[in-house]
PAGU-190663 format. One record per atom (N, C-alpha, C): residue in three letters; x, z, y. Coordinates in Angstrom, 3 decimals. Atoms other than C-alpha are relative to their C-alpha. Layout:
! residues N
+---------+----------+----------+----------+
: residuo :        u :        w :        v :
+---------+----------+----------+----------+
:     ALA :        X :        Z :        Y :
...
+---------+----------+----------+----------+
//
This chain:
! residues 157
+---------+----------+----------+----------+
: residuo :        u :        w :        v :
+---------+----------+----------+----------+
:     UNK :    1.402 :   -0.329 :    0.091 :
:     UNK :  133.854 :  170.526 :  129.114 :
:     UNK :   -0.577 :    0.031 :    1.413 :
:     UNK :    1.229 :    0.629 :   -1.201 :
:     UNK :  131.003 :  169.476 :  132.071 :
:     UNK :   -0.162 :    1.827 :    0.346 :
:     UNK :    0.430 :   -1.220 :   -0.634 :
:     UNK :  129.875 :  172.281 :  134.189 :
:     UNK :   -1.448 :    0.626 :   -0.211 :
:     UNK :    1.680 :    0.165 :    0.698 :
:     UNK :  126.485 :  171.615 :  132.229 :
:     UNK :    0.558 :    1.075 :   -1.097 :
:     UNK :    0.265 :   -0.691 :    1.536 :
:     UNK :  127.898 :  173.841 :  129.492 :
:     UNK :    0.015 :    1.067 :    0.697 :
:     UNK :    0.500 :   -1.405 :    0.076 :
:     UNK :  126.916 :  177.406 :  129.098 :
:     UNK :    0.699 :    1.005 :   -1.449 :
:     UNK :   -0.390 :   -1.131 :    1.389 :
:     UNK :  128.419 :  180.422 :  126.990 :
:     UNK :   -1.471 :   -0.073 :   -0.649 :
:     UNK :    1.024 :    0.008 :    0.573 :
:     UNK :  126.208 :  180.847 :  124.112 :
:     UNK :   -0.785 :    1.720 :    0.905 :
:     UNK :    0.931 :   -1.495 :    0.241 :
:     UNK :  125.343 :  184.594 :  125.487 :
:     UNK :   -1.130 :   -0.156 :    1.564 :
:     UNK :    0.408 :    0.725 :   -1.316 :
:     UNK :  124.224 :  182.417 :  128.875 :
:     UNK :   -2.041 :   -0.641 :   -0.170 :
:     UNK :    1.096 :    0.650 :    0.593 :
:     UNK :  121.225 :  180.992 :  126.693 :
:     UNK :   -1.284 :    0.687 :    0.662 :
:     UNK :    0.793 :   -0.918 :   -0.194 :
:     UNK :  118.183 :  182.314 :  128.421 :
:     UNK :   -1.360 :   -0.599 :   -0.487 :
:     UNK :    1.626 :    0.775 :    0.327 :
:     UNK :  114.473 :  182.066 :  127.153 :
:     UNK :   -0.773 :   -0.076 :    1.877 :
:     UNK :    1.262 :   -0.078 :   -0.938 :
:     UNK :  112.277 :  180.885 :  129.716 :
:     UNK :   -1.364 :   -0.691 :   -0.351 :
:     UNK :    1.713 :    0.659 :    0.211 :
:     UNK :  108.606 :  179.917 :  130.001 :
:     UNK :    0.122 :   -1.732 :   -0.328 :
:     UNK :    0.437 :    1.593 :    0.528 :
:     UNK :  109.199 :  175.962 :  129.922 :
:     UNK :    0.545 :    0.109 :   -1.516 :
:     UNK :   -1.189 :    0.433 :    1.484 :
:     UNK :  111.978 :  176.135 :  127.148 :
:     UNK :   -0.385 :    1.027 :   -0.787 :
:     UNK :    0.147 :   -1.479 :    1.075 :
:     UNK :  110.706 :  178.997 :  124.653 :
:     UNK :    0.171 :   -0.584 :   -1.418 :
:     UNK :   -0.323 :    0.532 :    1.392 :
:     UNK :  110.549 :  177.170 :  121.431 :
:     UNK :    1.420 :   -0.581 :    0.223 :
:     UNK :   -1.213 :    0.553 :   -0.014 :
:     UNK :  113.928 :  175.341 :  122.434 :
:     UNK :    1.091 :    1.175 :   -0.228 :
:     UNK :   -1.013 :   -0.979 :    0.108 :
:     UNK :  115.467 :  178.867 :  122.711 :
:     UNK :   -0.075 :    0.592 :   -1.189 :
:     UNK :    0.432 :   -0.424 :    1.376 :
:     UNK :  113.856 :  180.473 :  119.726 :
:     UNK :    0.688 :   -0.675 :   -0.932 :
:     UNK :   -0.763 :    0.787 :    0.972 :
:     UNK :  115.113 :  177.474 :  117.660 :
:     UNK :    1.033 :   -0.249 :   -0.199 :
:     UNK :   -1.212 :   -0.205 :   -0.350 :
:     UNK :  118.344 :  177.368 :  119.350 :
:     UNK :    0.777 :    1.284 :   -0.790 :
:     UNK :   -0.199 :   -1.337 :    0.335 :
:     UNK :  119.169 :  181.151 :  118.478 :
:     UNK :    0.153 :    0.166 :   -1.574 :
:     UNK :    0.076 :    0.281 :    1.256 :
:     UNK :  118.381 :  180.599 :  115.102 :
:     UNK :    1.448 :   -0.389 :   -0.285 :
:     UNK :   -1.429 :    1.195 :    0.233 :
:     UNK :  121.904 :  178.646 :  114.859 :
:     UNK :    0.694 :    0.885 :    0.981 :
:     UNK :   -0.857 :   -0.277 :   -1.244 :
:     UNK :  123.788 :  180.103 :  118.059 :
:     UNK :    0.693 :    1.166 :   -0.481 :
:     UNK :   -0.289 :   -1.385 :    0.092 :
:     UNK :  123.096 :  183.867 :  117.009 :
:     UNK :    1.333 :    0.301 :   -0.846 :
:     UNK :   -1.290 :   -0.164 :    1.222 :
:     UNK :  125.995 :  183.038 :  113.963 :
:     UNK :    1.729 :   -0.064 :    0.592 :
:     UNK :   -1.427 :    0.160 :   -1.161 :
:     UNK :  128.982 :  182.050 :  117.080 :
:     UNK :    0.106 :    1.178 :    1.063 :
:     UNK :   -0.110 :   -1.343 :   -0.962 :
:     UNK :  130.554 :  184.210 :  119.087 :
:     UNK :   -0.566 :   -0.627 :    1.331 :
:     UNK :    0.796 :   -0.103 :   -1.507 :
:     UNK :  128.621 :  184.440 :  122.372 :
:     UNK :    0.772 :   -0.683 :    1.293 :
:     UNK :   -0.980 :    0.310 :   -0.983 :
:     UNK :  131.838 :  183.451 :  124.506 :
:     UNK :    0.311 :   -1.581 :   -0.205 :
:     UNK :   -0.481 :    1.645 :    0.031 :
:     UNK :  131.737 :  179.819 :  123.320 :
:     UNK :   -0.879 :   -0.799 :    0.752 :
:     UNK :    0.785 :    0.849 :   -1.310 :
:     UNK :  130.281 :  177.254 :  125.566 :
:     UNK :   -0.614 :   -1.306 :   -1.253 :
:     UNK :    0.484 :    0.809 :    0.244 :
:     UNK :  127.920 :  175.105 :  124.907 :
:     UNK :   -0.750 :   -1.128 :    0.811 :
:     UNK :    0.704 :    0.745 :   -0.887 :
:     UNK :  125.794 :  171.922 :  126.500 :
:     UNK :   -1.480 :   -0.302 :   -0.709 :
:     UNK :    1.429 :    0.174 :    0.386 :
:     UNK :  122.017 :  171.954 :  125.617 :
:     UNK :   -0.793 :   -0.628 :    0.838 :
:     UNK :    0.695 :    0.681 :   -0.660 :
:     UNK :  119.673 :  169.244 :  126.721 :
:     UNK :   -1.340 :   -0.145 :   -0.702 :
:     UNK :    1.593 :   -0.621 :    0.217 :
:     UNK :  116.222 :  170.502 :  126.422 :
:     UNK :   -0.567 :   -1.494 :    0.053 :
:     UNK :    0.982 :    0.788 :    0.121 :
:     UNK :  113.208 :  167.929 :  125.844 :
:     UNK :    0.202 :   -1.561 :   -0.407 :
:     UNK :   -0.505 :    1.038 :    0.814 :
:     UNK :  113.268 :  164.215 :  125.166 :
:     UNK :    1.072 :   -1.225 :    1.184 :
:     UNK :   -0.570 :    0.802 :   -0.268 :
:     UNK :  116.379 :  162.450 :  125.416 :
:     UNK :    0.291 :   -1.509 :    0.004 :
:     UNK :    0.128 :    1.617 :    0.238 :
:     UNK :  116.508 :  158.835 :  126.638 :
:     UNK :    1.645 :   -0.280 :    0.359 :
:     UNK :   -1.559 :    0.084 :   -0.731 :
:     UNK :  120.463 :  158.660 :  127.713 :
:     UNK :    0.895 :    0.743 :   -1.544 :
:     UNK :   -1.182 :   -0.853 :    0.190 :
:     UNK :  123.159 :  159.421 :  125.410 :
:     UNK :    1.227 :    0.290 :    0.563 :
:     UNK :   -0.562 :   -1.348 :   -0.490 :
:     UNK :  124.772 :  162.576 :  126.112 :
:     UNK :    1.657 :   -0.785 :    0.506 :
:     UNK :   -1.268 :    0.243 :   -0.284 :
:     UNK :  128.305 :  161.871 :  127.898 :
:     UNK :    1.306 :    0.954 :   -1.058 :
:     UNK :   -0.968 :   -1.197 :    0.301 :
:     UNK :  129.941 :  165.024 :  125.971 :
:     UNK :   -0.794 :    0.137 :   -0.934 :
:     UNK :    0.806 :   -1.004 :    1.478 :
:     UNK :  128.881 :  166.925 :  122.630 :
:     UNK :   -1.321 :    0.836 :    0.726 :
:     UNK :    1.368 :   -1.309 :   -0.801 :
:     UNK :  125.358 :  168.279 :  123.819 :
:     UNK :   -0.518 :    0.252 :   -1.119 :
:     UNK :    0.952 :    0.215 :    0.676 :
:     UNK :  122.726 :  169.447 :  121.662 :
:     UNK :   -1.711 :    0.134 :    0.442 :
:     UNK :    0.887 :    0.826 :   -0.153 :
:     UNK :  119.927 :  167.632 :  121.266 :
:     UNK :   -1.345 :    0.143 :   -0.915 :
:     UNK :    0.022 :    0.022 :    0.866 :
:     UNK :  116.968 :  167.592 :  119.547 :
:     UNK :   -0.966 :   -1.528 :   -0.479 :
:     UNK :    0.328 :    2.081 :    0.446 :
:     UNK :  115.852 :  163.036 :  119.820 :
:     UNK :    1.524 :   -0.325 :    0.425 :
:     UNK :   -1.070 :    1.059 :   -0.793 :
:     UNK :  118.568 :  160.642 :  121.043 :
:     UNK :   -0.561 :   -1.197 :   -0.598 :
:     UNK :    0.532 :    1.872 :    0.076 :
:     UNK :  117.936 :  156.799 :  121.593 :
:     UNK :    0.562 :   -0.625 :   -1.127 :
:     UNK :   -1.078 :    1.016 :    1.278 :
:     UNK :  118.623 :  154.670 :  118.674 :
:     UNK :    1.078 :   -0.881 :    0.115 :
:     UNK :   -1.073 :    0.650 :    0.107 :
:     UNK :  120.943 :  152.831 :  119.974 :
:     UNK :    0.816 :    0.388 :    0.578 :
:     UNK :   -0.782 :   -0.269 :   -0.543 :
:     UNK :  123.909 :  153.109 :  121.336 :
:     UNK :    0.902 :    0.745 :   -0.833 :
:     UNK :   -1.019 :   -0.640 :    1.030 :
:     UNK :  127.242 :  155.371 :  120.024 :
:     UNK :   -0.635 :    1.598 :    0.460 :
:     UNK :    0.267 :   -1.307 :    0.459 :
:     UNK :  125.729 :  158.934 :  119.218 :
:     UNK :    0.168 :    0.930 :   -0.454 :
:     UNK :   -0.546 :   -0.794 :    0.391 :
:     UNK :  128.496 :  160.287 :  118.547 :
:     UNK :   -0.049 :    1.607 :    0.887 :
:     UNK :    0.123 :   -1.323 :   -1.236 :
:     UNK :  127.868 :  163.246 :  121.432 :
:     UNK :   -1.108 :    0.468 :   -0.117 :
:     UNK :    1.721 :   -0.883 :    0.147 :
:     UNK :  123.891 :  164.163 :  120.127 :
:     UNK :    0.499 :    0.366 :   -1.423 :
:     UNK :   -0.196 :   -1.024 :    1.315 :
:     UNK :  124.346 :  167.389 :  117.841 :
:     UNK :   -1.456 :   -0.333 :    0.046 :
:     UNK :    1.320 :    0.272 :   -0.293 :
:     UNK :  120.851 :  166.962 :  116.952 :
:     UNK :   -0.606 :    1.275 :   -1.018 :
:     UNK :    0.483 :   -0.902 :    0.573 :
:     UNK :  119.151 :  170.276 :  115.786 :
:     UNK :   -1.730 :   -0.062 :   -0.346 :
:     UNK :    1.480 :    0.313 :    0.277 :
:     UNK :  115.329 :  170.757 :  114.637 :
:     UNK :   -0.107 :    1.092 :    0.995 :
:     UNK :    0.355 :   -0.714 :   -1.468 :
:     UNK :  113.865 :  172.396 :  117.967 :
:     UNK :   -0.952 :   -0.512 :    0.222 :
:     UNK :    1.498 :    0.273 :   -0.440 :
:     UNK :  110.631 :  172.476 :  119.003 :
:     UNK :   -0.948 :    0.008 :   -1.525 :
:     UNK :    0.528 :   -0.087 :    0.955 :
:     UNK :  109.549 :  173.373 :  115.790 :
:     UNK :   -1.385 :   -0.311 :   -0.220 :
:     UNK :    1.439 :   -0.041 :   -0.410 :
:     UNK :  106.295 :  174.325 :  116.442 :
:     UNK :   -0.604 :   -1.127 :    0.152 :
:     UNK :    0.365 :    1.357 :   -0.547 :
:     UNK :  105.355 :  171.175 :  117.830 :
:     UNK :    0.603 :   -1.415 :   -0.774 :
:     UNK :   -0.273 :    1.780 :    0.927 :
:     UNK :  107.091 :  168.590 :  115.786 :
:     UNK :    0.273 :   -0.043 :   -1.348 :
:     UNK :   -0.481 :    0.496 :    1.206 :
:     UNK :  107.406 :  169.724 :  112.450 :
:     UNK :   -1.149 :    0.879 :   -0.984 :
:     UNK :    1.192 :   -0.776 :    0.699 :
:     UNK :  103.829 :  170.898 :  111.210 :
:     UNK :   -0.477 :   -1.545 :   -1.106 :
:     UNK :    0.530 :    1.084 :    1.325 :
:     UNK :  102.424 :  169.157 :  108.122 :
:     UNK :   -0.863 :    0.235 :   -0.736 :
:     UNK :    1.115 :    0.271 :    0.961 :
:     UNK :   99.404 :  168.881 :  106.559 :
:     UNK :   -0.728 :   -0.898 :   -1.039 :
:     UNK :   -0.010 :    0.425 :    1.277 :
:     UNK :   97.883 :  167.950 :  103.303 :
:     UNK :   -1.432 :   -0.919 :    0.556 :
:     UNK :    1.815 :    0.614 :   -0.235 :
:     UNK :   95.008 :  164.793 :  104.153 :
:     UNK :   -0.187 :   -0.196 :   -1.098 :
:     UNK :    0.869 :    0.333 :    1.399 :
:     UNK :   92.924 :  164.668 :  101.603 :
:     UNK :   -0.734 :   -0.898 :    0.272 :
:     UNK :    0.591 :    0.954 :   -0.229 :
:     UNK :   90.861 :  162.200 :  103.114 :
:     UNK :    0.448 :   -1.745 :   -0.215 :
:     UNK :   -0.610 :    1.292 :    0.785 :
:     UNK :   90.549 :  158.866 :  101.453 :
:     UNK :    0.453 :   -1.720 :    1.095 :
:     UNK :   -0.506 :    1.004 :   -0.681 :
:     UNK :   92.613 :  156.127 :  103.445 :
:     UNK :   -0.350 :   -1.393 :   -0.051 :
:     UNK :    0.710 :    0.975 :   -0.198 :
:     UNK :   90.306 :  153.454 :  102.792 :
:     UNK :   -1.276 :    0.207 :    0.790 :
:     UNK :    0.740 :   -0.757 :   -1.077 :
:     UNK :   87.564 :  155.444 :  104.558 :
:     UNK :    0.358 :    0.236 :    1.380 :
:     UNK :   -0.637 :   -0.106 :   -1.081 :
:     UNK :   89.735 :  155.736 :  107.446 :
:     UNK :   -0.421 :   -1.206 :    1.042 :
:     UNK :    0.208 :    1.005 :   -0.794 :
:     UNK :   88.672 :  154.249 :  110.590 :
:     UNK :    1.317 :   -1.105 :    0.343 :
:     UNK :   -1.326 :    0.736 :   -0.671 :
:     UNK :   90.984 :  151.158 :  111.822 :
:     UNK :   -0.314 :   -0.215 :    1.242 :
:     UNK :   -0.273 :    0.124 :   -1.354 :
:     UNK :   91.490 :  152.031 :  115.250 :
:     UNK :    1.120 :    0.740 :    0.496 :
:     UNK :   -1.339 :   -0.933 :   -0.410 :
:     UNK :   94.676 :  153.243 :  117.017 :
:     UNK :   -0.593 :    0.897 :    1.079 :
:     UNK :    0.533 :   -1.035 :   -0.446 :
:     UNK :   93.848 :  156.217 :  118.696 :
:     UNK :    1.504 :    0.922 :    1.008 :
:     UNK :   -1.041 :   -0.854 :   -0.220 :
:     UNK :   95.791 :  158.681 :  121.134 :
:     UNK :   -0.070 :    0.324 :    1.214 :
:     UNK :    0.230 :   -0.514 :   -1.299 :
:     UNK :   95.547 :  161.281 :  123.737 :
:     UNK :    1.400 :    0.489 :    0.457 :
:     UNK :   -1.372 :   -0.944 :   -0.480 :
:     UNK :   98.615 :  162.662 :  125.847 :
:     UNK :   -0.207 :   -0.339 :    1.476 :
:     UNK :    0.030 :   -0.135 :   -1.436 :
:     UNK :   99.586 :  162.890 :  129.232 :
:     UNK :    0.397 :   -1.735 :    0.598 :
:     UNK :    0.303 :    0.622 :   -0.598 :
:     UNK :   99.337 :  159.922 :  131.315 :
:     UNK :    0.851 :   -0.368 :    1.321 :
:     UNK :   -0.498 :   -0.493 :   -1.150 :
:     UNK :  101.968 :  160.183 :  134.217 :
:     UNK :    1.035 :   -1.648 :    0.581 :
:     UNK :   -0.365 :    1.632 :   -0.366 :
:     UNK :  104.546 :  157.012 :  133.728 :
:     UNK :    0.107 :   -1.016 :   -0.071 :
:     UNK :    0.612 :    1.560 :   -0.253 :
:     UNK :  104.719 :  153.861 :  134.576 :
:     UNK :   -0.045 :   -0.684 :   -1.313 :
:     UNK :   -0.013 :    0.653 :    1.097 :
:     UNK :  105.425 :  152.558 :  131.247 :
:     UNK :   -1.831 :    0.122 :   -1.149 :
:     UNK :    1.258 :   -0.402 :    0.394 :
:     UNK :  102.287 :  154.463 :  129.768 :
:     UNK :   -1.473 :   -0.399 :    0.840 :
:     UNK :    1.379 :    0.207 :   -1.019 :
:     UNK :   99.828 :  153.876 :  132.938 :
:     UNK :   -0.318 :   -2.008 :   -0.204 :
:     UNK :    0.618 :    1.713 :    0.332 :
:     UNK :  100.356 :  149.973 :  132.033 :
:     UNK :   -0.459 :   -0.268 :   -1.388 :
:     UNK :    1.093 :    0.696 :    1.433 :
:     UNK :   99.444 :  150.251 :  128.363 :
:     UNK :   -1.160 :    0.657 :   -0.096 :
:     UNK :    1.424 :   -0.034 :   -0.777 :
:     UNK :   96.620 :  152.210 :  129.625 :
:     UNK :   -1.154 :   -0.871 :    0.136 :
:     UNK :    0.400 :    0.997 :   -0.818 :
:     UNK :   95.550 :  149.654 :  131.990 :
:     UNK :   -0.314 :   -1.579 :   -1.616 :
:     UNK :    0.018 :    1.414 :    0.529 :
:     UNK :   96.138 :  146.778 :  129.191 :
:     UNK :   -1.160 :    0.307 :   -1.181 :
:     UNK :    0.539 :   -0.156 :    1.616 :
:     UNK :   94.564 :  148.838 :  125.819 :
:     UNK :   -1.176 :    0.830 :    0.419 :
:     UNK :    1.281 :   -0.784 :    0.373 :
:     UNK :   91.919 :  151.607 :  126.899 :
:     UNK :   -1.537 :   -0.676 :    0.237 :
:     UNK :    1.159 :    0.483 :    0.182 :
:     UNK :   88.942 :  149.469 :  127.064 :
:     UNK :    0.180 :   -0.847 :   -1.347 :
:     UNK :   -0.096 :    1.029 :    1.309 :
:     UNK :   90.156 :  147.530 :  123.817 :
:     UNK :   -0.742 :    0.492 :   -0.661 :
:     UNK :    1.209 :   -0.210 :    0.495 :
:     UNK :   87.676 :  147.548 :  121.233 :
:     UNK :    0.555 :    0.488 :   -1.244 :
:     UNK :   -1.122 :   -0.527 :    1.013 :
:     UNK :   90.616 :  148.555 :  118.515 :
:     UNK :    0.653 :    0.991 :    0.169 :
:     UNK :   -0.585 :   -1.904 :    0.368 :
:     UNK :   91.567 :  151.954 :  119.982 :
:     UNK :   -1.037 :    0.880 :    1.153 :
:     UNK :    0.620 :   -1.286 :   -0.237 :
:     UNK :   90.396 :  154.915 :  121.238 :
:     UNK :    0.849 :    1.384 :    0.725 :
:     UNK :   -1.001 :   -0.990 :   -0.905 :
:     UNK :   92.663 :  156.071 :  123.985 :
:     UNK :   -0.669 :    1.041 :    1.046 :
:     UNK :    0.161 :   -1.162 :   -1.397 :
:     UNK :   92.345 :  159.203 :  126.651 :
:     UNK :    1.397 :    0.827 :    0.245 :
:     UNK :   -1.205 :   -0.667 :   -0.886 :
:     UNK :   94.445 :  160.843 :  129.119 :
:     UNK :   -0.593 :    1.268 :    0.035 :
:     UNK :    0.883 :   -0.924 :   -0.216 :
:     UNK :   94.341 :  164.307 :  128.890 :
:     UNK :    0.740 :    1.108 :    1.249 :
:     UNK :   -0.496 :   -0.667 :   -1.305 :
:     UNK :   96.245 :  165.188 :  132.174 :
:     UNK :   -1.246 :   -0.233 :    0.736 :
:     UNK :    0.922 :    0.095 :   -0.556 :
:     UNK :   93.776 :  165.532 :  135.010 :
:     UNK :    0.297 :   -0.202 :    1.483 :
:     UNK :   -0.287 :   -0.188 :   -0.717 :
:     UNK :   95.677 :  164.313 :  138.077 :
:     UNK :   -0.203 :   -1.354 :    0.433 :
:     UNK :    0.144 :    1.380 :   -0.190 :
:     UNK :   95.103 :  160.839 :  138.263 :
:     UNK :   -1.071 :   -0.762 :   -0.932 :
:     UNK :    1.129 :    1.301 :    0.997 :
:     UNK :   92.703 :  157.461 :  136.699 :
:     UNK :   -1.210 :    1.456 :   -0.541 :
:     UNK :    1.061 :   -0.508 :    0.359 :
:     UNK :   90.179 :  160.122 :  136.140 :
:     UNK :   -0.990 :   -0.278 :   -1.368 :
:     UNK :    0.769 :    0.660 :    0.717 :
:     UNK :   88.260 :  157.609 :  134.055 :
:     UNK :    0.434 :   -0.386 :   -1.120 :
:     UNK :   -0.547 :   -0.604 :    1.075 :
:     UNK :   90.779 :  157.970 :  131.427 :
:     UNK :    0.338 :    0.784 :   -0.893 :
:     UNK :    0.080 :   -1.185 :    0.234 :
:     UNK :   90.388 :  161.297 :  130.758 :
:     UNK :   -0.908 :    0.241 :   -1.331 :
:     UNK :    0.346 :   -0.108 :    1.294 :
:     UNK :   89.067 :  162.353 :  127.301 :
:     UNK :    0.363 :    0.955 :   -0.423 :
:     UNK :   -0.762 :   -1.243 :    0.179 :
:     UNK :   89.359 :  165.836 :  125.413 :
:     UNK :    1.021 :   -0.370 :   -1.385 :
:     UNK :   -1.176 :   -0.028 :    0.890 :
:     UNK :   92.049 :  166.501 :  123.023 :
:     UNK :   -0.601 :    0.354 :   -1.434 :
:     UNK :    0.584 :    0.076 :    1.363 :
:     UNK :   91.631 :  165.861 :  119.382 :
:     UNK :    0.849 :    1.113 :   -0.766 :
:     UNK :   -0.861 :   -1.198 :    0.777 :
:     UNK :   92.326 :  168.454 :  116.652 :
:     UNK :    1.188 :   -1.086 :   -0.778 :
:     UNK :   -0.444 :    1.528 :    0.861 :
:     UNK :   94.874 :  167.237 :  113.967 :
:     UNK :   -0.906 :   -0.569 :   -1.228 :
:     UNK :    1.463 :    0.316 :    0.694 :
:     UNK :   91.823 :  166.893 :  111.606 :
:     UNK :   -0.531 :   -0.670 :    0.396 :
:     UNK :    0.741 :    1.190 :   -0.367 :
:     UNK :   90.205 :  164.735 :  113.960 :
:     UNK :    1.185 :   -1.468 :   -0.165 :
:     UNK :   -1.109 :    1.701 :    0.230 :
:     UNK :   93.653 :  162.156 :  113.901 :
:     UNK :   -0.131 :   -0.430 :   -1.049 :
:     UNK :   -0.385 :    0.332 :    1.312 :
:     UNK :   93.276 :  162.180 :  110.423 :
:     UNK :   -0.754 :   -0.822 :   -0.831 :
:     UNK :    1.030 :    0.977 :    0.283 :
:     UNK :   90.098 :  160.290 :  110.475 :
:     UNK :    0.296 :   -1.866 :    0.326 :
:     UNK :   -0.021 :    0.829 :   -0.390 :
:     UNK :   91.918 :  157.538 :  111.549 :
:     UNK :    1.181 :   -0.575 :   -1.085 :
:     UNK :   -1.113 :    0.426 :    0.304 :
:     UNK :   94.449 :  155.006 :  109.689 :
:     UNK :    1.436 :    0.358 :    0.235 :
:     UNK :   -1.480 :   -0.161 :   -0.235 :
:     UNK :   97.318 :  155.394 :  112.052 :
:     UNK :   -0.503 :    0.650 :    1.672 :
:     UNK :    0.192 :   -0.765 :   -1.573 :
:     UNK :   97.608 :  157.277 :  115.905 :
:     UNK :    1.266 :   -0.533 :    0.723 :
:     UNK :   -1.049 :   -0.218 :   -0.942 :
:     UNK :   99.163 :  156.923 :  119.079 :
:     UNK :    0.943 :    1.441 :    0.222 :
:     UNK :   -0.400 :   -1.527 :   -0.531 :
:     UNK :  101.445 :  159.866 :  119.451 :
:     UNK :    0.591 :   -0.071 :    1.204 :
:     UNK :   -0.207 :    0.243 :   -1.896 :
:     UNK :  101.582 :  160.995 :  123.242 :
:     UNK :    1.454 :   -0.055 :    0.179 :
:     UNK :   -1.692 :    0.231 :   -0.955 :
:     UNK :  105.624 :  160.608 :  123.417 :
:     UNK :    0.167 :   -1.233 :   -0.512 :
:     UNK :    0.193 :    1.260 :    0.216 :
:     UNK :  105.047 :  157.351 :  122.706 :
:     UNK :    0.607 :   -0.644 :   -0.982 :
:     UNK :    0.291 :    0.441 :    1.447 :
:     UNK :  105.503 :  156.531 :  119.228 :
:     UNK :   -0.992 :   -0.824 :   -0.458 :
:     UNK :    1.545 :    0.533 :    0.550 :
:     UNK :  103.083 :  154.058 :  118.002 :
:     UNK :    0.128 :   -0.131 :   -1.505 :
:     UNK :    0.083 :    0.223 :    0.880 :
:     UNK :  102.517 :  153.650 :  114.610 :
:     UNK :   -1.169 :   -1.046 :   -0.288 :
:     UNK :    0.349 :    0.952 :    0.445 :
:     UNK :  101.087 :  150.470 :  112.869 :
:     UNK :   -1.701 :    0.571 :   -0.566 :
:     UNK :    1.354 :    0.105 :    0.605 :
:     UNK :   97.101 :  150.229 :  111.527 :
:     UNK :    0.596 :   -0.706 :   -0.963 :
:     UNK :   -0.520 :    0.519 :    1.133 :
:     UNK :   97.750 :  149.543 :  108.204 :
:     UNK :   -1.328 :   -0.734 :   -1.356 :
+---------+----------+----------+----------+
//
């Protein structure tokens, strides 16, 4: 075991990671405290060298080393009922998030003046002129399909 692992009683909440620990705990609190573990907070693009847990891993590759738990609850596993009729739905791809790398600042550059979506950045540290406020999820819902800011796209259908 990597020097990345941690006894479970090692687990600490902090301000970035709070839902990761909360959700963690949930599961942990049932092992004894003296067992080690390797937890890799936020989104994973690398699979893990060793048993970590996880709560994405990349589709490809052997994945046998991402325990993959539901974490980040809050944030990735809310669901609501649209009632709104999906032929009424605008067709434009839509989608605000942060703005920072390179992969994102070029589909930026290629799509936010397109006349088929309805992008903004809602970091405020850079391109300025990308900037746009943040939609409820009621406002996404006016739309066919959305960009989601960890870069997910989903199809206009």
């Amino acid at each position: 075991m990597s020097n990345e692992s941690i006894a479970l009683s090692e687990l600490k909440l902090t301000k970035k990671h709070s839902t990761y620990y909360f959700d963690s705990y949930e599961f942990i609190r049932y092992f004894d405290e003296k067992l080690k573990a390797k937890f890799i907070f936020g989104d994973v693009t690398k699979v893990p060298d060793e048993p970590s847990i996880v709560k994405s891993r990349p589709l490809r590759g052997d994945n046998a080393n991402s325990i993959v738990l539901k974490l980040d609850k809050v944030r990735h596993f809310i669901f609501t009922k649209d009632k709104k009729e999906f032929l009424k739905k605008k067709n434009l791809l839509i989608g605000r998030g942060v703005v920072k790398r390179e992969h994102r600042i070029r589909f930026f550059e290629m799509y936010f003046n397109h006349p088929m979506c309805d992008l903004g950045q809602i970091n405020r540290n850079k391109n300025s002129h990308w900037i746009k406020k943040r939609l409820t999820i009621d406002e996404h819902l006016d739309y066919k399909s959305f960009y989601v800011s960890k870069g997910t796209m989903l199809p206009v259908t």
